[in-house]
C-alpha positions as a printed NumPy array, in Angstrom:
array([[100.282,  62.401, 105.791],
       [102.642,  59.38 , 104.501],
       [102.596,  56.028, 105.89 ],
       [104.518,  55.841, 109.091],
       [106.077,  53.338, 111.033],
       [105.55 ,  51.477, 114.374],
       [107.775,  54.373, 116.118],
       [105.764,  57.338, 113.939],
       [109.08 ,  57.35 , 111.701],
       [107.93 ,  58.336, 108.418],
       [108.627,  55.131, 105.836],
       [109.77 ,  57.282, 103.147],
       [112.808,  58.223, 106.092],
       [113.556,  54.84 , 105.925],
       [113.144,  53.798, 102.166],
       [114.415,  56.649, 100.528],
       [113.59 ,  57.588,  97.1  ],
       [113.767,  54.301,  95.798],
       [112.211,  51.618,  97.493],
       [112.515,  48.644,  95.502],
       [116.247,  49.439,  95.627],
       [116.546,  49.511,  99.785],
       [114.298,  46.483,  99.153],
       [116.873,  44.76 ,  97.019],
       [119.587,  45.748,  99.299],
       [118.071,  44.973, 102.529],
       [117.709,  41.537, 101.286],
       [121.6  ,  41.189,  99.358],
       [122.495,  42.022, 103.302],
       [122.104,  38.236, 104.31 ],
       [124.051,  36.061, 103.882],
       [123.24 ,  32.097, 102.484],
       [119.607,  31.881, 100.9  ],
       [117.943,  35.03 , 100.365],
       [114.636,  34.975, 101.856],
       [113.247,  35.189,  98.518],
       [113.991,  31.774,  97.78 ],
       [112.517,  30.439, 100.738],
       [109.016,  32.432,  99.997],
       [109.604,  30.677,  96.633],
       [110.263,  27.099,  97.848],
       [107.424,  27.778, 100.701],
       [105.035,  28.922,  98.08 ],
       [105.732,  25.127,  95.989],
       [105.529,  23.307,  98.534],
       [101.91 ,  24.603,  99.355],
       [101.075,  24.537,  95.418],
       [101.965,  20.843,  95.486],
       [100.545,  20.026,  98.661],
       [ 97.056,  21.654,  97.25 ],
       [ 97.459,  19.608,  94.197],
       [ 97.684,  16.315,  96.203],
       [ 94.635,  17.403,  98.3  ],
       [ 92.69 ,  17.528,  95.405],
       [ 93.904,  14.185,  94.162],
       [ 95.953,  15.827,  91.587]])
């Protein structure tokens, strides 16, 4: 039995065959920043806001 999702939709139903490609294209569907680049910018923020905690 395959993962499933919150509705007991198989995930594979809703990925397909390829999912880094509905990944990609789930993303490419919003427009401005892609929320890649704010996981990036949130993710150096905390990296520099660790540093100063340590006295870096």
């Amino acid at each position: 039995m395959g993962a499933r999702g919150r509705h007991g939709t198989p995930v594979a139903d809703i990925v397909g065959d390829d999912p880094v490609d509905f990944a990609e294209t789930f993303t490419l569907a919003y427009g401005g920043k892609r929320w890649i680049d704010k996981e990036r910018a949130r993710l150096q923020k905390a990296m520099d806001d660790a540093a100063k905690e340590q006295g870096s």
